[in-house]
N, C-alpha and C positions, 0 to 999 in steps of 0.2 A: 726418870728412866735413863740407865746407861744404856749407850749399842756400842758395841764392840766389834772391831773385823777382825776376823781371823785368818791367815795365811799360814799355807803349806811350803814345805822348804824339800827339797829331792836331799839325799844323803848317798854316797857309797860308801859300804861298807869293806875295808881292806886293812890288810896284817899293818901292825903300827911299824913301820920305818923310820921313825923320827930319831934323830939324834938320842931326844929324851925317854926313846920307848923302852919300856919294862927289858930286862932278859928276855929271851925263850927258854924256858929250863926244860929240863927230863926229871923223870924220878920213877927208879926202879918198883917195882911191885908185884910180891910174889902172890899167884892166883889161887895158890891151894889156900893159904893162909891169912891173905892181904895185908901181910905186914909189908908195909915201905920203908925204902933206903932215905937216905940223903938227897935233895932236889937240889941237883947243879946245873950250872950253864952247858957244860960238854957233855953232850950224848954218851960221850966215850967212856967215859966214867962209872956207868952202869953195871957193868960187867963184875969188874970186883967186889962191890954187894953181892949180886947174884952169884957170885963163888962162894962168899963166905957165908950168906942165905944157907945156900946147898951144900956147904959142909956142915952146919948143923942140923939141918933134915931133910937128909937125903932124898926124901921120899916126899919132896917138893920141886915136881919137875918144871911147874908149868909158870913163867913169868910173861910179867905186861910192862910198858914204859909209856909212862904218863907225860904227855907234853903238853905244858902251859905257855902258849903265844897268844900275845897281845894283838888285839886288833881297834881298829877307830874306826871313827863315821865321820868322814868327810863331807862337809857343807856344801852345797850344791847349787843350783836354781832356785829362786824364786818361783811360787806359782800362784 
């Protein structure tokens, strides 16, 4: 017969800050058609997709910008 103990550990969960943490990018996306731009680091960047989006179909008013940020789970207490 094995016995085993098992123990719980606390974590918080929080946006990764580490040196080595991922980017946070953006990446434009048009909602009538959900074709997407380019996923860059600068937010700012967006816009020029969504210009040249909507000079090829005008009649695509309606856009979203998709943010991928990394987050971790920090070890915690023992319990």
């Amino acid at each position: 017969m094995v016995t085993r103990k098992f123990r719980f550990r606390e974590h918080v969960i929080e946006p990764d800050q580490e040196p080595d943490a991922e980017a946070i990018t953006f990446t434009p996306q048009c909602a009538v058609c959900e074709a997407m731009g380019p996923t860059r680091e600068g937010a700012g960047e967006l816009t020029g997709w969504i210009v040249r989006h909507l000079g090829e179909h005008p009649e695509h008013l309606s856009y979203r910008e998709i943010i991928t940020r990394p987050y971790r789970a920090v070890p915690g207490a023992w319990r």
